[in-house]
Structure formats: C-alpha cells, structure tokens
C-alpha positions as CSV (number, residue, x, y, z in Angstrom):
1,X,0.0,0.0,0.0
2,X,1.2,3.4,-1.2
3,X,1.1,5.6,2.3
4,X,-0.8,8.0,1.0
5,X,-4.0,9.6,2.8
6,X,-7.0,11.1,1.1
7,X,-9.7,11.4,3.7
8,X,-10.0,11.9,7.1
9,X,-13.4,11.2,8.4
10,X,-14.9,12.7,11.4
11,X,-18.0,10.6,13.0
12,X,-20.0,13.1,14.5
13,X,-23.4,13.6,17.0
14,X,-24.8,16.9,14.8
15,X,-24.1,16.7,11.2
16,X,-25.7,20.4,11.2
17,X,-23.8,21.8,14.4
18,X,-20.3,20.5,13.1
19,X,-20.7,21.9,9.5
20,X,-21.2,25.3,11.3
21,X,-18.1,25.0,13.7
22,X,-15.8,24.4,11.0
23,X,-17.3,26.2,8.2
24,X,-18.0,28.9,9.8
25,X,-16.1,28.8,12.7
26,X,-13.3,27.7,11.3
27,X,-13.7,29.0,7.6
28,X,-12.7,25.6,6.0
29,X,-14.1,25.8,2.3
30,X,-16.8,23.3,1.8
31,X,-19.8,23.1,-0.5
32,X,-22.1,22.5,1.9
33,X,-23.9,19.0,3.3
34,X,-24.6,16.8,0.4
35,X,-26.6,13.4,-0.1
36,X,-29.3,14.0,2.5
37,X,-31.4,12.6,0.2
38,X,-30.1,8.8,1.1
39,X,-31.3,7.6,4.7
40,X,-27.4,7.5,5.9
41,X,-26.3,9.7,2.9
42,X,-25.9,12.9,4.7
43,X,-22.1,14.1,4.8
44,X,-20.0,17.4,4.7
45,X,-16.8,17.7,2.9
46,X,-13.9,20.2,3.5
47,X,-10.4,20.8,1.4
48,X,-7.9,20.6,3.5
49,X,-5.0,20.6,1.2
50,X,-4.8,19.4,-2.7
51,X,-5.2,15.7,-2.2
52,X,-6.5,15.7,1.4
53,X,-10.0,16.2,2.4
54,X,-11.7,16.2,5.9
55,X,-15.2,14.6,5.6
56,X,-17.6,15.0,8.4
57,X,-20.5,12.2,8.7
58,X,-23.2,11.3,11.5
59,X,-22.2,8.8,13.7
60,X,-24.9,6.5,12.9
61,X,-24.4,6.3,9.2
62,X,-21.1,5.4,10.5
63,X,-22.2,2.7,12.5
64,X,-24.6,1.6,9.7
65,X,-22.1,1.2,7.1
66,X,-19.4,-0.3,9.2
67,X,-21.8,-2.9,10.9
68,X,-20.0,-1.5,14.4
69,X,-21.9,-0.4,17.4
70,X,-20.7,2.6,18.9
71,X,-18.4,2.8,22.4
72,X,-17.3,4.7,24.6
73,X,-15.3,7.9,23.4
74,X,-11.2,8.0,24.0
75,X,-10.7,11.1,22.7
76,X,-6.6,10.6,23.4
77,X,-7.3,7.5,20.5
78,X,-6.0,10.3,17.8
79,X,-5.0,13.9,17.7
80,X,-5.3,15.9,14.1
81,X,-2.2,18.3,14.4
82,X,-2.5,21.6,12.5
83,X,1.3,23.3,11.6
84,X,2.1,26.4,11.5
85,X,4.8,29.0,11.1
86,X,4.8,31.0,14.1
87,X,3.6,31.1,17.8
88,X,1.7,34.0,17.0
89,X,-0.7,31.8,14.8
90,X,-1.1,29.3,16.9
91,X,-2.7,31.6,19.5
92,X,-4.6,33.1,16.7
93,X,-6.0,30.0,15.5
94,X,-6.6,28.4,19.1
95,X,-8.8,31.8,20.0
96,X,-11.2,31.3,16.6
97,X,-11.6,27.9,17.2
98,X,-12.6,29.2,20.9
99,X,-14.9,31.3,19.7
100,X,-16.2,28.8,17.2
101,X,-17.0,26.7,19.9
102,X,-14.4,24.3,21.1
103,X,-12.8,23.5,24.5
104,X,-9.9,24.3,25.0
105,X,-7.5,21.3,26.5
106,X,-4.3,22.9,27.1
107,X,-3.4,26.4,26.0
108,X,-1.0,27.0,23.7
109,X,2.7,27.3,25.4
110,X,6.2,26.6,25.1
111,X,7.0,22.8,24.3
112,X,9.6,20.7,25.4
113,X,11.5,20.6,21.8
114,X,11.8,24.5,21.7
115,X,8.4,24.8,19.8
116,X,4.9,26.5,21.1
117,X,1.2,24.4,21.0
118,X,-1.9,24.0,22.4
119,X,-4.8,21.7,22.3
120,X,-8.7,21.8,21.6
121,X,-11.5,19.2,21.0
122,X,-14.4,20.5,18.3
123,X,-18.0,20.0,19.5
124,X,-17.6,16.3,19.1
125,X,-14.5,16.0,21.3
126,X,-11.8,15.5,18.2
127,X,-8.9,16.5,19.5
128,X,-6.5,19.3,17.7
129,X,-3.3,20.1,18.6
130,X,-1.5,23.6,16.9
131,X,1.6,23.4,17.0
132,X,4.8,25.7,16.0
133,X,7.3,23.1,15.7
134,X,10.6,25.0,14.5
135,X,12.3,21.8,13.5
136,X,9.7,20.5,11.4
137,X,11.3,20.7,8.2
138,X,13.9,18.3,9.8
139,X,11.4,15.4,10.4
C-alpha cells in the first residue's frame, strides 16, 4: 500500500452543528452537506489541502455502514495536528476555534522541543493540537 491519505473522516453527533463549527467557525471551504437525500447519505466535505479532504459524517451512518456499534469515546485515541509557522498563529488559531465553539484542552505554550502548542476538541471531542514546531522541516 502506497502511504498515502485522502480522507480523514470525522463521526459526529450533529451533522448540522459540526458543519457550522468548521465552516463557519473555522472557515474551512466546503460546499455544503450533500446526499441527505439517502437515509445515511448525509455528509459534509472540507479541502484541506490538494489531495487531502476532511469529511464529516453522522455517527450512525457510521455505525450503519461499518456494521460497528458505537463505544465509549477515548478522545486521546488520535489527535489531528495543524502546523504552522509562528507562535503567534497558533494563538490566533486556538482563539477562533474558541470562539467557534471548542474546549480548550491545554493552551497554547512553550513545548519541550523549543516549539509553542496548544490543544482543543471540536464539539464532538476530536482532538486538535496547533503546534509551532521550529524543527519541522527536519522530520
């Protein structure tokens, strides 16, 4: 398998309420919530980068098309880190998605490695972390 990712999909309670907080909380393109027209159709799609899309879907279509019933949440199963190139943005960023709605986890603040982060779930308890990592190009 080429590692290669496409989509990441978000299971989440409020198809509606989630669009909002990262459409217009966030301001992540997207052309709306399409295919509400199937019974577990409904989804929300956002471009991330070229090649990489975030996809928002209910968590019972989820559970319908996987055959899995849902469990308990671990929201320390996965983090989605967001780089970027200065402390200042990662303040900037953690305060929209504040005010977009999300808890914050742990404010932003110097790292260990020399860099600055913080962390924040979305209304669905994903966790994000923003990070400033000034050694990234050396990974």
């Amino acid at each position: 398998m080429h590692a290669h990712l496409s989509v990441i999909t978000l299971a989440v309670k409020d198809l509606a309420a989630s669009f909002a907080f990262y459409h217009e909380g966030l301001g992540f393109p997207s052309k709306g919530i399409m295919g509400t027209e199937f019974e577990y159709g409904a989804v929300a799609f956002f471009e991330l980068q070229h090649g990489l899309k975030l996809a928002l879907w209910p968590q019972d279509s989820l559970s319908h098309d996987t055959g899995l019933s849902p469990s308990a949440f671990c929201p320390i199963q996965m983090t989605l880190g967001h780089n970027v190139n200065s402390p200042d943005v990662v303040d900037e960023i953690m305060q929209q998605a504040q005010l977009a709605g999300a808890k914050e986890i742990k404010p932003a603040q110097p790292t260990f490695y020399g860099g600055y982060a913080g962390y924040f779930q979305d209304l669905d308890g994903h966790l994000w972390e923003i990070v400033y990592n000034p050694h990234l190009d050396l990974i």
